[in-house]
C-alpha positions as CSV (number, residue, x, y, z in Angstrom):
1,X,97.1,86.6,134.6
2,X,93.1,86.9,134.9
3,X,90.3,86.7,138.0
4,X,88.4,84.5,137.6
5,X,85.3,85.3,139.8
6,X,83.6,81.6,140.6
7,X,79.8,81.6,140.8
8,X,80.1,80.2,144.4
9,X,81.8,83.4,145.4
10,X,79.1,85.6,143.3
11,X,76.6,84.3,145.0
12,X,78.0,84.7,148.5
13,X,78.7,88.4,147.2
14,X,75.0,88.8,146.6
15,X,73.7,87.8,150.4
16,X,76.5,90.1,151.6
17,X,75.3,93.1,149.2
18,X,71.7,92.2,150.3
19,X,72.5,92.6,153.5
20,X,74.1,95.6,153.5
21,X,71.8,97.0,151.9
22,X,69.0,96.6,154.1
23,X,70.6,99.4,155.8
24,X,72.1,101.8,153.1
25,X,72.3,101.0,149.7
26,X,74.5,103.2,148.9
27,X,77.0,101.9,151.4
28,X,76.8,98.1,149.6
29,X,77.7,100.1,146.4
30,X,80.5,101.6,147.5
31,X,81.7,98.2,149.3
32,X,81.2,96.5,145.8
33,X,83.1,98.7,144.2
34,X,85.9,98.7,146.5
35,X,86.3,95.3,146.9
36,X,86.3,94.6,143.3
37,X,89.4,97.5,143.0
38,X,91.1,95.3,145.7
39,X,90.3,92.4,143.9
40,X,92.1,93.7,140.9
41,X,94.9,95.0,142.8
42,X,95.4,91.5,143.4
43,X,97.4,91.1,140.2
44,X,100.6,93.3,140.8
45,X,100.8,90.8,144.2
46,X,99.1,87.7,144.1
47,X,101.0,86.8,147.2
48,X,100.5,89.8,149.3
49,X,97.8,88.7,151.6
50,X,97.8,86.0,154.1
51,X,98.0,82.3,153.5
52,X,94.3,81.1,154.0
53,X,93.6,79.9,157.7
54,X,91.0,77.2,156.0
55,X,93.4,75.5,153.5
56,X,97.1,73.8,154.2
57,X,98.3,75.0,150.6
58,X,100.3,78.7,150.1
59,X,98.4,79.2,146.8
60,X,94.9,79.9,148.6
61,X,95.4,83.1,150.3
62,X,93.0,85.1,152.7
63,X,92.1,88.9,151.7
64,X,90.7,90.9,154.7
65,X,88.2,93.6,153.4
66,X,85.8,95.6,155.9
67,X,85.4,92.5,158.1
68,X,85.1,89.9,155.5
69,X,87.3,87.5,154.2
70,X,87.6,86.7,151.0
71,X,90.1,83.2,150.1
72,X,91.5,83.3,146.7
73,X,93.8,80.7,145.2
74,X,96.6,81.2,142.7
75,X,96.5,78.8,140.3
76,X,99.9,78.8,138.7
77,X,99.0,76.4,135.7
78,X,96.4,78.0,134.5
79,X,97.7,81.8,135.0
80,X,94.8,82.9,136.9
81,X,93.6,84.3,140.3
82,X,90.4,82.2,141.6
83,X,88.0,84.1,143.6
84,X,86.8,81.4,145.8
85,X,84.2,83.1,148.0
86,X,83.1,85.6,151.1
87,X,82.7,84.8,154.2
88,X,82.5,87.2,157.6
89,X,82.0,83.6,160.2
90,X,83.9,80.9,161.2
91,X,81.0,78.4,159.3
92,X,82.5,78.7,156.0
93,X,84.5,75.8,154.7
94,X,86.9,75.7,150.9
């Protein structure tokens, strides 16, 4: 199985990041790097996190990170993990 990282999620990343580090740099370095060890974590158990509060399917899951949430979806056919987005509001939609 791979993660797949879609750009819609990459960008999202990159206002979060931004944002963070207006405050301390450093700190949205270590977040990145965290959440991308999480991320990959993901693989030994796809189905570990909750099932996404946006989506009525159990293949798009919700991982909680530091206040943010970040909906995934297993896709089974193709043997991948599907990074979706990141979100920290209720505003954000699949």
């Amino acid at each position: 199985m791979q993660i797949v990282k879609t750009t819609r999620f990459l960008l999202e990343l990159e206002v979060v990041l931004d944002f963070i580090a207006r405050d301390n740099l450093f700190q949205a370095l270590i977040f990145s790097e965290k959440l991308d060890e999480i991320i990959y974590r993901l693989l030994d158990m796809p189905y570990s996190h909750r099932k996404s509060l946006k989506a009525n399917d159990i293949h798009i899951r919700d991982l909680v990170f530091n206040g943010y949430v970040v909906p995934y979806r297993i896709n089974i056919l193709k043997d991948r993990l599907e990074i979706i987005g990141i979100f920290s509001s209720n505003e954000w939609d699949i």
